[in-house]
Each structure stands twice: as structure tokens, then as C-alpha cells.
N, C-alpha and C positions, 0 to 999 in steps of 0.2 A: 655537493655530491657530483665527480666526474658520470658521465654517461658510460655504461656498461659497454663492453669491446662487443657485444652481441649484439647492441642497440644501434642503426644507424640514423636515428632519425628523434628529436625530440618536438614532439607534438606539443601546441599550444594549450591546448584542456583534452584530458583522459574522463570519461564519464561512466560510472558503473552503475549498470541496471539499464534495460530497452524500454522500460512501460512509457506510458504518458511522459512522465517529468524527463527521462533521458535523451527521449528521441523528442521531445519539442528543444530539449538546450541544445542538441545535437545541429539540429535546423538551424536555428538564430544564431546560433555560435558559428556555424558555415556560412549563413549569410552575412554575418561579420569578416566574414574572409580569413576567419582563423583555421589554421590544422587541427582537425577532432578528431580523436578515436572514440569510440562507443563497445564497451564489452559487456553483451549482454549474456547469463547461462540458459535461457530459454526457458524457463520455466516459472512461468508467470504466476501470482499470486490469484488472476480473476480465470485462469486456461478456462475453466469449466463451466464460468457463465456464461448461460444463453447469450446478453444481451448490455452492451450499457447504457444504464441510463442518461438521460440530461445531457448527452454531450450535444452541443452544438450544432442543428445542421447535422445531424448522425442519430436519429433516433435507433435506440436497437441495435445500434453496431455491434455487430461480433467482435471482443476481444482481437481476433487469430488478424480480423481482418483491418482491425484500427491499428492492428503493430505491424500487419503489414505495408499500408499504407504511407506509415509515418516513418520506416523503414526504407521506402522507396523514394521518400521524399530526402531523407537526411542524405540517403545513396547519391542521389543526383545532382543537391549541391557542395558531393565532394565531401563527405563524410567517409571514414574506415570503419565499417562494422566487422566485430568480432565475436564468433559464438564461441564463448569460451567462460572459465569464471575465475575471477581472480580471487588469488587466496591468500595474499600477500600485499605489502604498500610498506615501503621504505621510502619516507619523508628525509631530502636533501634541504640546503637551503635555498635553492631556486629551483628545483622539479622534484616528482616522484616517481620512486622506478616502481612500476606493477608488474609482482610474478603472477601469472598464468597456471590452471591446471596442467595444460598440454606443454609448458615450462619455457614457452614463449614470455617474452617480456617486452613493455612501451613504457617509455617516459616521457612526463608532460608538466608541464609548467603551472598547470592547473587540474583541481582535482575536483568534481563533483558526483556525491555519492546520491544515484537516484535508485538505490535497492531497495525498498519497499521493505514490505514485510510478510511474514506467516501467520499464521492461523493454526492456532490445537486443536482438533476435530477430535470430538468424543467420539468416541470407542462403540459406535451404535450401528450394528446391523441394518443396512438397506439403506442407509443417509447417504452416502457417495450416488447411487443409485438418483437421488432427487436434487441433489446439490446444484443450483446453478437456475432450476428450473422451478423449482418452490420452497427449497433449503436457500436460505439467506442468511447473511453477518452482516449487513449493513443498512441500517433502516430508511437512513436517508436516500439510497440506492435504488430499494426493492421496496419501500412504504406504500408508494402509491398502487400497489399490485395486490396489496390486500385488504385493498377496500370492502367493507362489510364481509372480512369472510373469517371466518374460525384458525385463527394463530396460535401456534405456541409458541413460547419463549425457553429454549432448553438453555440454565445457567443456573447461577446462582448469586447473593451479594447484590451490590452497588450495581455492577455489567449490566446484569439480570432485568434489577429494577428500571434501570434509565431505559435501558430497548425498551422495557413492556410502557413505561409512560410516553417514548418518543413513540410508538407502535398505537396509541391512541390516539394520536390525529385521524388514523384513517379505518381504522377500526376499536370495536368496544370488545369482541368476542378475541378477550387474551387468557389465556392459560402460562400460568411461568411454571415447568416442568424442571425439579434438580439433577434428575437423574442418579439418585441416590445419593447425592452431597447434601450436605447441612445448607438449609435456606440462607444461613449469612443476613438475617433481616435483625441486624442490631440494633441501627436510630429506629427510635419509633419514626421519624418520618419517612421510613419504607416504608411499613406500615398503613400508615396513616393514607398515605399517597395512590396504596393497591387498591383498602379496604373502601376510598373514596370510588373507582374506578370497578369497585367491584370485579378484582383481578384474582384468582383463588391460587393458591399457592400448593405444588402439587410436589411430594420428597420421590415418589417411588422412582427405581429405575425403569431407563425407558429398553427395552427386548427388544422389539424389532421397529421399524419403520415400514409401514406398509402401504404397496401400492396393487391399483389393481389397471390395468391396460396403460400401463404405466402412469397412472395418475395416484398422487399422494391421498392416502383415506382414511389413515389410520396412524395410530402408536401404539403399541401394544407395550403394558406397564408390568411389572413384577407382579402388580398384586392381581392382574387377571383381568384389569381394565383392559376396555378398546378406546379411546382416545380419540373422538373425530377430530379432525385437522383436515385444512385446505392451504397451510403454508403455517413454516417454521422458520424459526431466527435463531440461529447459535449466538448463546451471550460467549463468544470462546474470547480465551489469552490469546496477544500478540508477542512477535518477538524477530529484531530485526534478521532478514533474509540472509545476512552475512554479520561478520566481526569485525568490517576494515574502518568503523568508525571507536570501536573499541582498541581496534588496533592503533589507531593513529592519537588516542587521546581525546577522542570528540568528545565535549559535554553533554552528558545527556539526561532528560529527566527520566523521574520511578519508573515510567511503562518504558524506558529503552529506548524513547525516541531521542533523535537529533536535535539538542537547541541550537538556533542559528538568529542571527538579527535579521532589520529590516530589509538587509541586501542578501539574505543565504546564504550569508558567510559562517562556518562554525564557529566554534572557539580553536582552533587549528589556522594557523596562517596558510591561504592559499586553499583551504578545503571548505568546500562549500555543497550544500543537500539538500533535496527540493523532493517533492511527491508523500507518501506515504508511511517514510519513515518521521517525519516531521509530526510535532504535535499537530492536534485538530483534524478537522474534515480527511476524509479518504475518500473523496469523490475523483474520476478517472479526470475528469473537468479541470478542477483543482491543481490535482496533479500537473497539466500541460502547463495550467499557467505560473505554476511554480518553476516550470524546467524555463520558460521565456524567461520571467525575470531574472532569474540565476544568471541564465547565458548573460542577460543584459550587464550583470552588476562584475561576471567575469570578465567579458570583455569590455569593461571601464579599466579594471586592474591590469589589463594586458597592453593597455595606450599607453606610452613613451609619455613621459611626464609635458615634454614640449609640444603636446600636441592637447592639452588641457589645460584650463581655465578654472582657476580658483576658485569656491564659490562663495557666494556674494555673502559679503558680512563676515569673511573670514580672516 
């Protein structure tokens, strides 16, 4: 694929998405001394949580302020950030051109997709309101903060179940609320697994979510229940932040993530994806150190064949 008459410049790795995984491959891929672009559309999947957990050395860090951070870092060894979103990826046979919203375009020799993903937030009066601060999606996240206190698990199905048993490490007082969907408890070992844990299983929908001096203290249910709650868990659907791995072909499994091998390589020649589109953990942690190794296994693929050694036994 020639370089576009608009493009003067082809960048060694193009990386989509700022969170954790982009902005660490952004880093180590600058300190590999390659050209990076970073297009991020600013609109982070965690904006609204208080706090992250388990990172490193960062207890509590503010979201705003870990992407600022990692932001400032990638800036200084010579990283190009971009607020912008791509909407587009035309795959050549040695780079891809990326269209831009604002109709700007960069091409890059290497492609890695750290866009994360979404969240389907039910439709529930006053939850936006607590989101962040005692609404949760991620138990391994936000588990330790509900230590002995009165949980609910708003979902339904398999989601549902695994939170409210993964939500039993740290507390017993779980409620799985469907909000008016069907329980979805088919194997008996749902079942089996709640009725053990003494977990009650509640269809009604949930009306409002209620706080009072801004503290979460309530659910209020169709049927005219009050619901004590001191912290909730959305069992919600995912779904990747963008289309440019469906654009390009990526493999991916049933929930729409990225399969990639042990190097972050898709099934895409040249296109590689690290953070929370990937199966497994969604931990912000995770994340970084998916964007490091990516960067690492990218910049292997960018070394001149003469400047690499076989490896042993080959």
C-alpha cells in the first residue's frame, strides 16, 4: 500500500486507545526509540471511578490522574498523542493507513489495538448518581470494599451467578436482584452453589436507587420493597469500544474479545492487542502490563532480520 499524498510521515507502531495498555506500549515502544502515534477518543471506560485499585505504588489513583501521568510520560519520550478516534483501518502489505474522525490520517507499520471496552448500564434511576463510588462491575476491582456489608448483585444467568460467588470472599450478605428479567438459573449448579451460600434470588424490578447525603441506602423494588444495600455490582454485557478489530478480521471469541498468542499478536499480520479487550482479567494493572509486552514483542518484529539471532534449537 503506497502512503497517502496527505500522509508525510510513516510511523513505526500506530496504537488505538490511551488507558493502561496504550499508554504503557506507548512508553516502551519510545524507549525502544521507535516513532509512535497514540490515538486516544478520551472517553474512558473507568472516567467515573473514584479510585484504582492494586496498582502499584498508586494506591487509589484517580483514573483522570494515572492517564495523566502515563500521558506525560509517553509525551516526553517522544510519543505523538492524538485526541481524536479512528473510525477506519486500511490493512497494506507493510503498514496501515488510519482515518480519523476530524479526517486526519497516520500510517504505521505496526498496529496495536488497546480500546477496551463498554459496559450496558441498566436503565435504573439514581445508579449513574453512585457509580464509581459504591456501584461496581468488577469484583476483583472493588471486592475488598465490601467487606461484611449488604451487596447486591443486579443481573441475571451465569454474569450474575459467578459475581455473587466471586463477591463471597469478602462478604456473605449478597442479594442477586434481576430487575425484572428472567433468573436465567438453568444448571442446577446455580442453584446449588446460591442455595449453599444462602444467596436469595430476587425477579422484581429495581425503581429507583436511593441515596441519602449522598450515601447509597436503598433499592426501591416494583413490588414496594426498600432494599438495604451498602454497595452494588452490575452483572452487565460487554462490547468492544470500537469495530477496527472487526474491521480488520481479528479473531475473536463469543464475548467479542481479541484472541491474540503468547506474543499479542492477533490473527491479523502486524496487528496486535493488549488491556481489556482481551480475554481474562480487567484489572487497570493487567492492563499495563499487557501494553509492555506487546510493545516488547512489537519491537522484536521491527528489528532488521541482521540484527537477530536465531533461537536456540531452531
Amino acid at each position: 500500500m503506497p502512503i497517502p499524498a496527505a500522509v508525510s510521515k510513516t510511523y513505526d507502531a500506530a496504537i488505538v486507545g490511551g488507558g493502561p495498555a496504550g499508554l504503557s506500549a506507548a512508553i516502551w515502544l519510545s524507549r525502544y526509540l521507535h516513532s509512535v502515534v497514540l490515538v486516544d477518543s478520551g472517553d474512558p471506560r473507568n472516567w467515573e471511578t473514584r479510585g484504582v485499585n492494586g496498582f502499584l505504588g498508586l494506591p487509589g489513583v484517580r483514573p483522570s490522574e494515572l492517564r495523566a501521568a502515563g500521558r506525560e510520560e509517553a509525551w516526553k519520550y517522544g510519543a505523538v498523542l492524538v485526541d481524536d478516534t479512528v473510525e477506519s483501518v486500511s490493512p497494506g502489505d507493510d503498514c496501515f493507513d488510519l482515518g480519523l474522525h476530524s479526517g486526519d490520517r497516520y500510517v504505521a507499520r505496526r498496529l496495536l489495538l488497546a480500546i477496551g471496552l463498554k459496559d450496558v448500564w441498566p436503565d435504573i434511576p439514581g445508579l449513574a448518581r453512585v457509580y464509581g463510588s459504591t456501584a461496581h462491575i468488577c469484583p476483583d476491582c472493588d471486592g475488598y470494599e465490601t467487606r461484611g456489608r449488604k451487596t447486591v448483585v443486579i443481573g441475571s444467568g451465569r454474569r450474575a451467578v459467578g459475581m455473587a460467588l466471586n463477591l463471597s470472599t469478602w462478604t456473605r450478605e449478597i442479594i442477586i436482584v434481576t430487575n425484572g428479567e428472567a433468573p436465567e438459573l438453568n444448571a442446577p449448579e446455580y442453584c446449588e452453589k446460591l442455595d449453599a451460600l444462602n444467596v436469595p434470588v430476587l425477579t422484581d424490578r429495581v425503581e429507583q436507587v436511593c441515596t441519602e447525603d449522598g450515601r447509597l441506602h436503598c433499592l426501591k423494588l416494583a413490588n414496594g420493597m426498600d432494599l438495604d444495600v451498602e454497595k452494588i455490582f452490575i452483572a452487565t454485557e460487554q462490547y468492544p469500544a470500537d469495530d477496527l478489530g472487526a474491521q480488520l478480521g481479528c479473531e475473536r471469541d463469543a464475548g467479542g474479545h481479541i484472541v491474540v498468542d503468547r506474543h499479542y499478536h492477533t490473527s491479523v499480520h502486524n496487528v496486535f492487542a493488549a488491556g481489556d479487550i482481551l480475554p481474562g482479567s480487567q484489572l487497570a494493572i493487567a492492563a499495563a502490563a499487557d501494553g509492555a509486552v506487546a510493545a516488547l514483542s512489537i519491537h522484536k518484529s521491527l528489528v532488521p532480520a541482521g540484527r537477530k539471532l536465531e533461537p536456540l534449537g531452531s
